[in-house]
PAVEX-170662 format. One record per residue: residue in one letter; x negated, y negated, z of N, C-alpha, C, O in turn. Coordinates in steps of 0.001 Angstrom, whole numbers, plus 500000, padded with zeros to 6 digits. Last residue first. Layout:
AXYZXYZXYZXYZ ...
! end
This chain:
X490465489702516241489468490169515810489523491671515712488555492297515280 X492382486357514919492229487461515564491010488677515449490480488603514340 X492429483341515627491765483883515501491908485453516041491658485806517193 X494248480644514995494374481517515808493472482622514976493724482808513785 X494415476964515345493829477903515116493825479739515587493295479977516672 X495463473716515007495235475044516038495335475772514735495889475544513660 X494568470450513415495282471878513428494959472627514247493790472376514538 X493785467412514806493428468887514278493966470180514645493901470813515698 X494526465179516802495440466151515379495308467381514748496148468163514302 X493895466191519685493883465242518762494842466096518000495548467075518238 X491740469175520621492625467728521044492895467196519416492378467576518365 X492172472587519313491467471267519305492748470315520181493952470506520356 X494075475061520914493989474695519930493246473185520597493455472696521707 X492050478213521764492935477150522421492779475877521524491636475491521279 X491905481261520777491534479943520372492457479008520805493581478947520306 X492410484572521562492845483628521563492183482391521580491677482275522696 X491873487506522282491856487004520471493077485672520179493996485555519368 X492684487519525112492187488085524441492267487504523041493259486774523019 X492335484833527427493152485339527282492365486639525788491187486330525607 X490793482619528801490132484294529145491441485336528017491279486555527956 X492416480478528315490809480814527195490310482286528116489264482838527775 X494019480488530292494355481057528763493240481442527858493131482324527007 X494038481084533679493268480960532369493619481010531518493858482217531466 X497026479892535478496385480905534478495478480451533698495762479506532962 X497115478828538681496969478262537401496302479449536553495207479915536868 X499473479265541234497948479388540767498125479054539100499194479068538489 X501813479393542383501512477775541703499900478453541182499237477581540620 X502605481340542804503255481366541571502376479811541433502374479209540359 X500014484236543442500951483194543806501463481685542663500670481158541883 X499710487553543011499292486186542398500401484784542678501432484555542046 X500179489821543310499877489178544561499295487600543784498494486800544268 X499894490633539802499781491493541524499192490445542083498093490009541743 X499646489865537206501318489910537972501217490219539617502116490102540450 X497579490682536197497794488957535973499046488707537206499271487697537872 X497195493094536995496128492158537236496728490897537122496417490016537924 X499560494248535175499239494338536319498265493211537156498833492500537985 X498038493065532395499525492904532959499431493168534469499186492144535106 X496005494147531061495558493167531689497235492576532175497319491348532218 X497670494874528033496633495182528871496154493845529329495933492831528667 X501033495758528659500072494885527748498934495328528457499070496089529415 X502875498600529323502439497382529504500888496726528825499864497378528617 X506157500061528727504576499700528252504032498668528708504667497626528551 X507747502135531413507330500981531119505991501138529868505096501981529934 X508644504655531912509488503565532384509043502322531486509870501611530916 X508607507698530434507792506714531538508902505579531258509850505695530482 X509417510416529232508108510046529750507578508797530612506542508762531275 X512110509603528173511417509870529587510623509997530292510625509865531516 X511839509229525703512138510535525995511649511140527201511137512228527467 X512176506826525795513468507598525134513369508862525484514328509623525614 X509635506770526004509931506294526706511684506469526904512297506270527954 X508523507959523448508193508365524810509072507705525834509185508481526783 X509012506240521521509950507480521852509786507915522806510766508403523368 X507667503694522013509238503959522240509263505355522604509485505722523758 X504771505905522871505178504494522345506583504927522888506866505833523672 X503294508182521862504186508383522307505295506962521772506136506886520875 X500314507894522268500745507238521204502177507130521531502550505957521540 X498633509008524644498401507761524141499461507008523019499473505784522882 X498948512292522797498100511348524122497867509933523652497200509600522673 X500911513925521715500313512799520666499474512075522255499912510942522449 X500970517686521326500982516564522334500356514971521321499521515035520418 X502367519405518644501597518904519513501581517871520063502124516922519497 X506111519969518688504800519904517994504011519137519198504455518552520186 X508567522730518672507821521665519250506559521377518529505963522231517873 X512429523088517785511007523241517105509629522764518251510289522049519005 X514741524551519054513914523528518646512620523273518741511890523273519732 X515592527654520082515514526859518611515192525347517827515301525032516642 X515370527739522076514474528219521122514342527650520039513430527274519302 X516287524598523556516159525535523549515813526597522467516158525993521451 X516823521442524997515330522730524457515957523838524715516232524177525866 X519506519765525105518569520414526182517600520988525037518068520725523930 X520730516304523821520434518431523688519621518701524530518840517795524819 X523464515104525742522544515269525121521629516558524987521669517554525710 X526995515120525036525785515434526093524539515419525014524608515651523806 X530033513076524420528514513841523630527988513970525027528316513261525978 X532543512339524567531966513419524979530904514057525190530674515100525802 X532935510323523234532828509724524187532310510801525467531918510559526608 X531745509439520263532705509976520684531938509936522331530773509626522579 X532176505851518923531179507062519206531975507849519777533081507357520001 X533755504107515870533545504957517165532958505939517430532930506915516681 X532847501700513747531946502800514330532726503172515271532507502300516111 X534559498966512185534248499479513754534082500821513422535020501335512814 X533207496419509597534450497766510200533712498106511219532533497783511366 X533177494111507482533139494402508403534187495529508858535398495622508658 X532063493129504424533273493564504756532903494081505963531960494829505704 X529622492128502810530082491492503941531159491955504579531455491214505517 X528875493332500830529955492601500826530095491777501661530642490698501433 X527137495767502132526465494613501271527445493084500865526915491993500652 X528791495635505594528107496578504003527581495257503657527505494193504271 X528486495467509458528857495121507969528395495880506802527591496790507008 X529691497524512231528592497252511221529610496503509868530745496740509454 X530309497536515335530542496528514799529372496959513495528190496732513750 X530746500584517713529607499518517023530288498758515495530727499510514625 X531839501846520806531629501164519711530949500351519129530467499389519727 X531321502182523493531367503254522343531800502812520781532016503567519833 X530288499753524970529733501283525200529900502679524195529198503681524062 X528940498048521508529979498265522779529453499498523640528487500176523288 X527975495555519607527910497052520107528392496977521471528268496087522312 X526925494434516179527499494310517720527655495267518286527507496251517561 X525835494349513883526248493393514229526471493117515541526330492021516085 X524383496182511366524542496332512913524465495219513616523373494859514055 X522634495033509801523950495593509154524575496079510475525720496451510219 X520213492850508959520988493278510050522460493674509678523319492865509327 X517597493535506374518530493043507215519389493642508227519349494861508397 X514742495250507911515673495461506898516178494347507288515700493819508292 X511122496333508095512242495555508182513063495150507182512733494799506049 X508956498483509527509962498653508594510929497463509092511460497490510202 X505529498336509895506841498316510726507763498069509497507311497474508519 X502711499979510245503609499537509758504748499480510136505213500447510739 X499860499010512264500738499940511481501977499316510942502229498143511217 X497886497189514243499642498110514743500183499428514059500672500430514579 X495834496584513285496188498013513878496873498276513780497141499388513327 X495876493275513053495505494412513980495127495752513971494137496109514611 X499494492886511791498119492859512276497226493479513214497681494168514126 X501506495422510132501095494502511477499716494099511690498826494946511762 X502848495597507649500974496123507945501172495419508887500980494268508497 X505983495534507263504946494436507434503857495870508077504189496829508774 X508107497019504639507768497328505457506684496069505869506369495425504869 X511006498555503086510343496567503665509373496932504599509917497248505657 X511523501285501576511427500705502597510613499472502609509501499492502081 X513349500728498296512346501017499134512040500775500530512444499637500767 X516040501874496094515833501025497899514817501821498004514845503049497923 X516661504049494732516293502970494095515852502000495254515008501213494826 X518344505652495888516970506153495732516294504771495000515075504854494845 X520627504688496272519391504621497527518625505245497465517987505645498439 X521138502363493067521443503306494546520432503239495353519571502362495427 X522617499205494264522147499792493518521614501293493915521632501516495125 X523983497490496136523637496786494768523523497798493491523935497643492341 X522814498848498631524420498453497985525153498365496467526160498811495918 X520448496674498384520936497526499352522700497368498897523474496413498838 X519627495102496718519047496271496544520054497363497320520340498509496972 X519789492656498277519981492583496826519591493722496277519099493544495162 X518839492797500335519825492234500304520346492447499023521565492356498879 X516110492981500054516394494149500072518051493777500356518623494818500680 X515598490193499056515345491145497696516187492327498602517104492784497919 X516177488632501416516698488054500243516720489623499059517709489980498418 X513075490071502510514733490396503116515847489975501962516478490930501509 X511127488722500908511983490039500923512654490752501762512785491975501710 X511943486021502267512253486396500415511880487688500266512368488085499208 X511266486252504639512893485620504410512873486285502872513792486991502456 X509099486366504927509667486914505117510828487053505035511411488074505399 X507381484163502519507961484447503802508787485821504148509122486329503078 X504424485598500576505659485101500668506105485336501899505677486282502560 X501011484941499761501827485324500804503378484809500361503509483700499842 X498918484197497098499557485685496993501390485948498446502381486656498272 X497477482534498720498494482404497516499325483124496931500332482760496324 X495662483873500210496873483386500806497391482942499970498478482694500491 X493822486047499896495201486579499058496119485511499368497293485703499050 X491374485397501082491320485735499489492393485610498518492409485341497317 X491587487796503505490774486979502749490907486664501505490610487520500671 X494670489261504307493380489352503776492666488507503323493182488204502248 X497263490285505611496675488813506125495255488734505822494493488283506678 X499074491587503147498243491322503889497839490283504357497952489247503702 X502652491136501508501197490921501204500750490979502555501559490587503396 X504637493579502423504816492036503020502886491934502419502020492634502944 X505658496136500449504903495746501503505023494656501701505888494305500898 X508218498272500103507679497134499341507263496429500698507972496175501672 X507752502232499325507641501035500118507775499762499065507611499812497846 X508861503568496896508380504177498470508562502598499396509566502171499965 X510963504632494787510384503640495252510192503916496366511063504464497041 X509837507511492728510481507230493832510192505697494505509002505556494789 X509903508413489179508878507614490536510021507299491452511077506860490997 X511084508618487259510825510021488357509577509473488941508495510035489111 X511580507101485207510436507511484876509815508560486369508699509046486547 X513783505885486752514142506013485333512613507149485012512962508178484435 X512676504759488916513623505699488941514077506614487856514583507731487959 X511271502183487662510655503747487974511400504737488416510825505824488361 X513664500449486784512475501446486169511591502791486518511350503862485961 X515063500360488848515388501101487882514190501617487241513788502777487151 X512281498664490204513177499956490498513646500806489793513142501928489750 X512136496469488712511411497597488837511935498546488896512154499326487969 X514888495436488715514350495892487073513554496706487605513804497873487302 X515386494242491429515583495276491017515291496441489904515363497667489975 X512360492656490849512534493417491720513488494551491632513039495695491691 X513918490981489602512639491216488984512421492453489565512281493404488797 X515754489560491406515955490497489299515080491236489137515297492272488508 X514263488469493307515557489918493357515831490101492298516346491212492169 X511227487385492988512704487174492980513452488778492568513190489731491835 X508402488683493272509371487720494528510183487061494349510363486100495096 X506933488708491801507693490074491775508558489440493191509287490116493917 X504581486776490945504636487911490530505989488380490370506445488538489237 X505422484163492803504885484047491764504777485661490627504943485441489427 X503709486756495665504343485194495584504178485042493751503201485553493202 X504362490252496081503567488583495555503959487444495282504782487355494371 X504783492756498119505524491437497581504473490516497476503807490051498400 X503681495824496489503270494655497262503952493129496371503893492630495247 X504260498646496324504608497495495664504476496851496781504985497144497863 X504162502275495636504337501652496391504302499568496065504383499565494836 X506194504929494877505816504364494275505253502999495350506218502644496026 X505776508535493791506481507450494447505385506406494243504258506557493770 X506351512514492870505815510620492784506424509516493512507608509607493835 X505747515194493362506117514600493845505563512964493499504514512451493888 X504539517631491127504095516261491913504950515290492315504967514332491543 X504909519575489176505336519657490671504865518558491209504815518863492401 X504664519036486416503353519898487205503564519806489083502710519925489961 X505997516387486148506112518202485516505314519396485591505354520446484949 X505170514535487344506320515130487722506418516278487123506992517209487690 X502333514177485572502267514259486823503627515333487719503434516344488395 X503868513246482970502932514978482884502604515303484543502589516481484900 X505377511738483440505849512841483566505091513938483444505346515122483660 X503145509601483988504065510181485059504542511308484934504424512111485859 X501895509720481232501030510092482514502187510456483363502320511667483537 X504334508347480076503749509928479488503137510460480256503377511658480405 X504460505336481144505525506853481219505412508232480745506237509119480968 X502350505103480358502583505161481977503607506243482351503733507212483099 X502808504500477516501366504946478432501379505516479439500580506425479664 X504923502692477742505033504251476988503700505096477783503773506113478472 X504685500958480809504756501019479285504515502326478924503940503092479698 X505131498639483622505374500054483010505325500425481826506456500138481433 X504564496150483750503089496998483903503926498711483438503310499694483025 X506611494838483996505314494627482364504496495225482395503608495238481542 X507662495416486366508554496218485330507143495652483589507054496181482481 X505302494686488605506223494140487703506616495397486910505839496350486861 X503935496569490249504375495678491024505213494923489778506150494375490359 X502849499758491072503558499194490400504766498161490576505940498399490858 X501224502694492261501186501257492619501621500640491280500902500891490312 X501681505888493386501566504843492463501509503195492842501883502794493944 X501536508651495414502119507144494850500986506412494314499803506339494648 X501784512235495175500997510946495022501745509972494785502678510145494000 X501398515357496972502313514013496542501270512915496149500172512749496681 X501259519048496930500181517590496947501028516436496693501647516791495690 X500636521921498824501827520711498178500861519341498250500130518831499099 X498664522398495387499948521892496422500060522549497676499638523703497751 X496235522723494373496245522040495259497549521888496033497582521353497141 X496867523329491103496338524286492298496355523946493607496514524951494301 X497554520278490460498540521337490419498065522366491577498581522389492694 X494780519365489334495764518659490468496774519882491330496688520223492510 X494498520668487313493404521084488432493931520428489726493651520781490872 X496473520379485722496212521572486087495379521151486952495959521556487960 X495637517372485030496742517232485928497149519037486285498082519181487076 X493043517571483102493259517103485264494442517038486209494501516817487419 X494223518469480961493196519290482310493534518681483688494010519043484764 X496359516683480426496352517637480708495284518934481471495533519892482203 X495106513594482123494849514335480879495495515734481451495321516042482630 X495104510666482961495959511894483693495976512658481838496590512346480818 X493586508641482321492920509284482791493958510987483216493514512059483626 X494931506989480639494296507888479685493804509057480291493557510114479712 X495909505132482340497075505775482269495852507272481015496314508395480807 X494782502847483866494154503740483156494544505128482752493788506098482781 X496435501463485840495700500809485111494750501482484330493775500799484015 X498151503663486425498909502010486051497415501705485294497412501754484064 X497151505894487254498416505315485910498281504472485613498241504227484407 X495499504026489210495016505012488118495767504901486941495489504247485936 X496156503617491894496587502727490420495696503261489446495104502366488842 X497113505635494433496058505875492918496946504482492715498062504262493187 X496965508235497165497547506977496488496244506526495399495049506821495407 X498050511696497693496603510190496881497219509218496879498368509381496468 X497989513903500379498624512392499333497520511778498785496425511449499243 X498874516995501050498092516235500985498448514681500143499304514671499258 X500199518878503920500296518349502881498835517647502805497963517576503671 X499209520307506021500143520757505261500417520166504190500937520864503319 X496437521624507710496473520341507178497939521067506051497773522107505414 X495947523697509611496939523015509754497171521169508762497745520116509040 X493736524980508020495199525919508243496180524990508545497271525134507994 X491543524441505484491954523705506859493495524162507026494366523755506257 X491505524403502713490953525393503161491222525274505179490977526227505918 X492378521839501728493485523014501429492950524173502355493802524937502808 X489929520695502019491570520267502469492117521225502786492381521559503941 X488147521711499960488008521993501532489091521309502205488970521541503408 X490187521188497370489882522185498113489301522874499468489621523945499982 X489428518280497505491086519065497841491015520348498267491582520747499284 X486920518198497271487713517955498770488955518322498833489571518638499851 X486604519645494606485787519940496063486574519585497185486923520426498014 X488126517946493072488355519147493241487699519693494056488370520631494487 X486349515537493136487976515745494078488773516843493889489911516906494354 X484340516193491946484227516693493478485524515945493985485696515780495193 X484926517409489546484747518240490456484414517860491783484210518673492685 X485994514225488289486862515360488532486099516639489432486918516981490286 X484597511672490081484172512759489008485003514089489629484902514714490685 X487324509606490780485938510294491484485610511547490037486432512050489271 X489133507896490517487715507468489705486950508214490271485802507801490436 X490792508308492244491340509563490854490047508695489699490019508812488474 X491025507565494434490083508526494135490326509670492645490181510830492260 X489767504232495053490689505015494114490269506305494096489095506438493748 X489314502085497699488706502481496244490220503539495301491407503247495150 X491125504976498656489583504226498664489537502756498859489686502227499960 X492781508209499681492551506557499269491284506194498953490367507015498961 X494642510277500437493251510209499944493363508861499190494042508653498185 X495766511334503440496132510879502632494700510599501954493684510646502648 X497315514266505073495781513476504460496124512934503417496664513534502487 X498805516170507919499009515055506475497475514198506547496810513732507472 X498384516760510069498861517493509594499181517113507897499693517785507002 X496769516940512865496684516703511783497142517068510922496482518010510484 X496357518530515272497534517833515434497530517201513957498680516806513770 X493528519723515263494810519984514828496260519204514636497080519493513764 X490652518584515052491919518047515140493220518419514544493868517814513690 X488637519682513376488625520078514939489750519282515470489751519368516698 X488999519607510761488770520900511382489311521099512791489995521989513297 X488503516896510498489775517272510465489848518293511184490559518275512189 X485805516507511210486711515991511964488257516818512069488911517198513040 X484954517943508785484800518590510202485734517866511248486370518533512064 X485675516121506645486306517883506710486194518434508352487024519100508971 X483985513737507409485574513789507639486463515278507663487460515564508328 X481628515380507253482080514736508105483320514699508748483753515153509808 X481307515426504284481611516269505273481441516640506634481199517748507115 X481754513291503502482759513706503285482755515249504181483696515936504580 X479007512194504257480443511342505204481398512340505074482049512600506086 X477463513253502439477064513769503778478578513550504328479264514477504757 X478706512590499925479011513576500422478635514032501411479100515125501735 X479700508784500399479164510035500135479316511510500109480499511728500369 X480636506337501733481424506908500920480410508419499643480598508730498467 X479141504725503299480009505853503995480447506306503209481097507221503714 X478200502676502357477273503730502444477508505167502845476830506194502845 X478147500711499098478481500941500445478327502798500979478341503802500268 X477279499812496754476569499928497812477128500855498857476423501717499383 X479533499303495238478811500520494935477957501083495949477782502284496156 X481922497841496067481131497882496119480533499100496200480857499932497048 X484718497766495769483659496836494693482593497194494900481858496990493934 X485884497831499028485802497854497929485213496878496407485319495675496166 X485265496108501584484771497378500751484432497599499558483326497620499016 X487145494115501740485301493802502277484382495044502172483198495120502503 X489288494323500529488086493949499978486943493631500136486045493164499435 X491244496335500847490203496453501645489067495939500467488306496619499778 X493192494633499689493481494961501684492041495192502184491534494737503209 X493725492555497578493368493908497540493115493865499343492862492831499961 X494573490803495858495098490579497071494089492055497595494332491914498793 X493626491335493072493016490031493499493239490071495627492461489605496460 X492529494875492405493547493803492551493161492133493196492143492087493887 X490235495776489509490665495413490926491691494311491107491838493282490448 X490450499075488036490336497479488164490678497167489491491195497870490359 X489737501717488936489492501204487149489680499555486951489219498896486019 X487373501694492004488838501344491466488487501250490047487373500863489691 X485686502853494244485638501932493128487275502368492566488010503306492875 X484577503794497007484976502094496857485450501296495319485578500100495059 X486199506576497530485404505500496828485627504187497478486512503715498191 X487401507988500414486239508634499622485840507824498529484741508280498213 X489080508044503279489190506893502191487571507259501137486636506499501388 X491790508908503943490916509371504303490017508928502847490214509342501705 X493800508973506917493444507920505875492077508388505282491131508297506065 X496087511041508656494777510586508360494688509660507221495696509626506515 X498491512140511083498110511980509771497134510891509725497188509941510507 X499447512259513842499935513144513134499190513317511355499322514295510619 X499416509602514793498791510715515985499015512009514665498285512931515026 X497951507130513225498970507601513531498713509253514155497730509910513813 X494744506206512536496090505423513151497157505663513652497648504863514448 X491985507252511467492865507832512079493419507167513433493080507269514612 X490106507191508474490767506217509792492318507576510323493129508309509757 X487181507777507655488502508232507909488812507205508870488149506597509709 X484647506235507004485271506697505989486658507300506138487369507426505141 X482503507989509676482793507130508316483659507503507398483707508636506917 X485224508542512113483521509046511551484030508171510555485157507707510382 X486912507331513510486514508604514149484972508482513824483975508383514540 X488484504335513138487445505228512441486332506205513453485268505848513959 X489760502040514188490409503315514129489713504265513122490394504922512335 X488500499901513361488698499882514832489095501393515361488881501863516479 X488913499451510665487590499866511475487389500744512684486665501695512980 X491519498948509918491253499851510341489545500178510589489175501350510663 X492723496630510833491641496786512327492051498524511710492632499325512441 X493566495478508739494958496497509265494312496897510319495004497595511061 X492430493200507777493645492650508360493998493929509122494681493758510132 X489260492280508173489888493887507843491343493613508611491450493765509828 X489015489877507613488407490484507031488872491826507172488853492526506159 X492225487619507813490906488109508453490583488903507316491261488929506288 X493862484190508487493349485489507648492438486163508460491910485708509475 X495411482389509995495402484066510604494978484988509251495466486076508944 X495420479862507091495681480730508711495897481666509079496844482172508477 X493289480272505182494380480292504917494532480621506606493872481462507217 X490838479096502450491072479559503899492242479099503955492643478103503353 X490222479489498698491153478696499974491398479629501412492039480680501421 X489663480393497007488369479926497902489157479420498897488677478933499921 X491966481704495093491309482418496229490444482115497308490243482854498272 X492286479076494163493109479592495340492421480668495966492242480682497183 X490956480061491568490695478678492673491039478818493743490154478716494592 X491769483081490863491702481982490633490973481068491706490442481597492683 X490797486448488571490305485439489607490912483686489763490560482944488846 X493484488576487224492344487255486961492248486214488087493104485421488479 X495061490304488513493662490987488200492706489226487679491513488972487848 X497971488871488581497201490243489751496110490541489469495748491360490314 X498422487194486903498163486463487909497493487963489229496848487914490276 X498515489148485020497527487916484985497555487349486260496457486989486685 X501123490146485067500139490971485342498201489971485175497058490418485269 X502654487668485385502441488800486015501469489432486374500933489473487481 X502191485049483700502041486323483263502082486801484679501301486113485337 X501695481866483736502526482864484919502584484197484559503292484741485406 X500179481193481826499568481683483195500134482292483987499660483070484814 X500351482587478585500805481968479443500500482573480920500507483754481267 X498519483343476533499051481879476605499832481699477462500310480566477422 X498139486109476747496791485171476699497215483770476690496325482932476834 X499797488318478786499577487257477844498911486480478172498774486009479301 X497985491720479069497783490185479664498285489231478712497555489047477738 X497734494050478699498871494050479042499264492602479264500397492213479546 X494785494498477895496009494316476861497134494000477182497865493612476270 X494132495363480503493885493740479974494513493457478806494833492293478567 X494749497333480100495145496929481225495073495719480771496092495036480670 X492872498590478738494118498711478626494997498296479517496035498931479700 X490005497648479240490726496912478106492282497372477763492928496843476858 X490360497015482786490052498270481758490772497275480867491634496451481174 X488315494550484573489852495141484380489270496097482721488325495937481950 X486678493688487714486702494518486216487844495145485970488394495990486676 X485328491748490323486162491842488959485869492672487810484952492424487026 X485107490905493469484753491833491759485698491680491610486715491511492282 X484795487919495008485320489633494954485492490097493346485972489524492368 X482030485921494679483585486631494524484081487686494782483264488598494658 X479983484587494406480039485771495441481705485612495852482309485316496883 X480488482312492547479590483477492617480004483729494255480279482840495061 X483051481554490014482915481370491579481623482747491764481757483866491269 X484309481659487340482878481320487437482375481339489083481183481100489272 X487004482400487817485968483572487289484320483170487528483390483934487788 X487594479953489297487909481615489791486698482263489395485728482604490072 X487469478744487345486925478362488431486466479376489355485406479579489946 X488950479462485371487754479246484898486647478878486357485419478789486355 X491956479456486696491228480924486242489756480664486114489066481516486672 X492110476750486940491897477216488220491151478601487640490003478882487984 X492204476107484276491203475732485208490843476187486427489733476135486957 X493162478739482293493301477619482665492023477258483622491028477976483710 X492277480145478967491817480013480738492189478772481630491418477813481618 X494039482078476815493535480914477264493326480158478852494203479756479615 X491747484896475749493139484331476493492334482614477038491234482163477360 X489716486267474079491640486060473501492353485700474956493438486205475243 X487280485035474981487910485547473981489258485773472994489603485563471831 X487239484449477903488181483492476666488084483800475486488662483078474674 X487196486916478893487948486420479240488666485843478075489707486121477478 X484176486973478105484873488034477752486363487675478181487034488489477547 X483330484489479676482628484561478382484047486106477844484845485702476998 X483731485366482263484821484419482271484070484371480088485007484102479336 X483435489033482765483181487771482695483947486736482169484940487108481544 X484834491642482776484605491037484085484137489616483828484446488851484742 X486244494514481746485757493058481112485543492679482663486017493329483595 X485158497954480869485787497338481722485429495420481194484519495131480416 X483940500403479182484070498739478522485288498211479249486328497990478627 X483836502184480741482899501996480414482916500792479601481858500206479370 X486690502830481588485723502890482531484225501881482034483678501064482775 X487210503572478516488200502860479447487329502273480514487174501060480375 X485791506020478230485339504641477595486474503516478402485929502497478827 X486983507773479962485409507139480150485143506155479848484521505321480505 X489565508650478698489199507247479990488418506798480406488454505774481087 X490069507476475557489588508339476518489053507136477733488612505992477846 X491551506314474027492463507204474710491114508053475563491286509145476103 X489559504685472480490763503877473247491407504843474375491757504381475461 X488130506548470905487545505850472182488465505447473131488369505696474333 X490204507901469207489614508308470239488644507742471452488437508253472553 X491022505831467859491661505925468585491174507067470118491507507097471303 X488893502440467936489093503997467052490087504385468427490128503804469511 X488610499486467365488118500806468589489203501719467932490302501361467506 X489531497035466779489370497842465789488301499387466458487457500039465844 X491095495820468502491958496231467348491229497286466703491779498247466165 X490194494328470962489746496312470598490491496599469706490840497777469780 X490165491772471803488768491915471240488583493905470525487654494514469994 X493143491170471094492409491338470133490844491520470037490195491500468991 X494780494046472617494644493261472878493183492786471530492408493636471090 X497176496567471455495311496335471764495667494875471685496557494431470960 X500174497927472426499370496846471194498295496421471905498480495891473001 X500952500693473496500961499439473941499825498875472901498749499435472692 X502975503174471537501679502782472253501552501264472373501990500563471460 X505699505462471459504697504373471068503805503857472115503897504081473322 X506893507523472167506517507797471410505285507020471163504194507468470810 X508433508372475612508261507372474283507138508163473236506635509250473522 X510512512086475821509567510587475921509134509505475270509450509561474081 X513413512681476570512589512287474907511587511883476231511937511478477340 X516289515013476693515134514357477672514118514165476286513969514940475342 X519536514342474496517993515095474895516597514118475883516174512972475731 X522856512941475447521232513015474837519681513708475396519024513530476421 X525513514983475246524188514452476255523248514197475287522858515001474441 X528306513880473837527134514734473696525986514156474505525605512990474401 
! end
């Protein structure tokens, strides 16, 4: 006999400064919002602070701090390796300079039309409307923003701004809505921008990314998840980095999300100490597979100010998608992806299951290790255009590989390649200190240095 689709029933245990908060304060998300904790005095209340935490919290000109008391319930108070403790409580480590950090690791500055949008990929937008979040993460990407109330681009002159940008850039076809968080925006005016979204002919989808669920699971109320709804096609991911952060709470918000057509997924940043062994890692998964979250990505932590305790090698989530791939299904496999420095964007890395290759054959292994031969067939032509394939707008500038797959040109070249390579005779001596976002390392012992900008 199938068992019936249930949801949980029960509720995550108050942490002891809110045993006695009524149930209607607890379940509404204002008050959630409104008795956020932030001091190291509200801290040791019910948890015990180690030294580095007490150092952390007492450090002045920190990156904010405010975690919702339902979130902070999620915290064991006696032990430091907690998970979800080591992602929202300030430590010592954060004052630590760390090599190749920077202040905006993804150069999305560098890629800002007008305030507040970044536009990186020739086809889709970033389109970033708070700086405030229901809590903040310690590794957080854009912390030379976010927290801050001040900041000046995040208005409604900017927002309509970014509507006009879009307007006049067709090739746009996906908006993603970030911050900060924008599911902390006063419900009518992210019903305002979805709606001047929606009002734009070639914008086809739209995306939030939110830790909203996760860290204020009160806020997806049956009103707001109707006013979500009018808006499709709309998708949102989640952010959910241990299987201790999923609880009855989370799982009632999701499905009221999935049962109002919302596409969910899920995104997860590898943390050193957190979620950077392969058990832990698969447990997520299931989990949110289990609760109709899609695992979307698992990111390589940022090269951000703040987070180098937070970094694992690259080797330990390759190790995890080794342990995923095969293991378990492939809706459960997220893409590995590294934020390239810079700008670049994101690059997807897997292990190597493509071993060798011939003119018509290819050598691949499985998760086993069992090896077998691919034959290509030896007939294929390639497709010509004709009606029936689709075309989309010109990307100027971006093309990259495919362009080059697709004949458009022969070569990428670095900038400042030509110049270094034409008529230059081979004993001349290259500048390196002219070289671009390069620091020629000290004499002596002192460490080199690489500085990017």
């Amino acid at each position: 006999m199938a068992i019936p689709y249930s949801l949980p029933a029960n509720t995550t245990e108050r942490a002891k400064p809110w045993t006695s908060v009524s149930d209607d304060q607890w379940n509404d998300w204002r008050w959630q919002l409104a008795n956020r904790i932030n001091s190291y005095d509200e801290f040791a209340q019910f948890i015990e602070l180690t030294e580095s935490e007490t150092i952390g919290l007492k450090a002045p000109n920190k990156f904010r701090v405010d975690i919702t008391p339902y979130f902070a319930s999620l915290i064991d108070p006696h032990d430091p390796d907690c998970p979800v403790r080591l992602q929202v409580i300030p430590r010592a480590e954060e004052l630590q300079a760390f090599e190749a950090q920077m202040e905006d690791s993804l150069g999305e500055d560098a890629h800002s039309p007008v305030p507040g949008l970044v536009h990186r990929y020739p086809d889709r937008v970033l389109m970033l409307v708070t700086t405030q979040c229901a809590s903040y993460c310690r590794y957080c990407t854009r912390s030379r923003v976010v927290g801050d109330p001040t900041a000046a681009f995040f208005n409604r002159a900017n927002y309509v701004k970014q509507l006009e940008y879009l307007r006049r850039t067709p090739q746009v076809r996906d908006v993603l809505l970030s911050g900060g968080d924008p599911l902390t925006l006063n419900p009518k005016i992210l019903d305002e921008l979805l709606t001047g979204l929606r009002e734009i002919p070639h914008i086809e989808i739209i995306r939030i990314g939110s830790r909203v669920p996760v860290f204020m699971p009160q806020r997806i109320t049956d009103e707001f998840v109707e006013m979500l709804r009018k808006h499709h096609p709309l998708w949102m991911n989640i952010h959910v980095n241990h299987p201790k952060e999923i609880t009855p709470e989370l799982v009632r918000a999701c499905a009221k999300l999935a049962d109002a057509g919302i596409p969910l997924g899920n995104q997860s940043v590898l943390l050193a100490g957190v979620n950077d062994h392969p058990n832990t890692m698969r447990k997520l998964m299931h989990d949110l597979v289990k609760m109709r979250v899609r695992p979307y990505y698992l990111y390589m932590a940022d090269l951000v100010e703040g987070s180098g305790h937070f970094r694992t090698t690259l080797a330990a989530g390759l190790e995890i998608m080794e342990s995923l791939r095969g293991h378990t299904s492939g809706y459960a496999v997220p893409t590995f992806a590294v934020d390239i420095p810079g700008g670049g964007g994101k690059v997807p890395v897997q292990p190597n299951y493509l071993l060798s290759q011939s003119h018509h054959r290819i050598v691949f292994r499985n998760f086993e290790g069992y090896l077998s031969t691919y034959t290509e067939p030896t007939n294929y032509k390639p497709p010509k255009m004709t009606r029936w394939i689709p075309t989309f707008p010109a990307e100027p500038g971006q093309r990259g590989v495919a362009g080059l797959l697709a004949g458009e040109g022969m070569t990428i070249k670095p900038a400042g390649w030509d110049q270094l390579h034409e008529n230059r005779d081979e004993h001349d001596e290259i500048n390196l200190t002219s070289a671009k976002n390069v620091e020629i390392a000290p004499p002596g012992d002192q460490p080199g240095w690489m500085k990017l900008h």
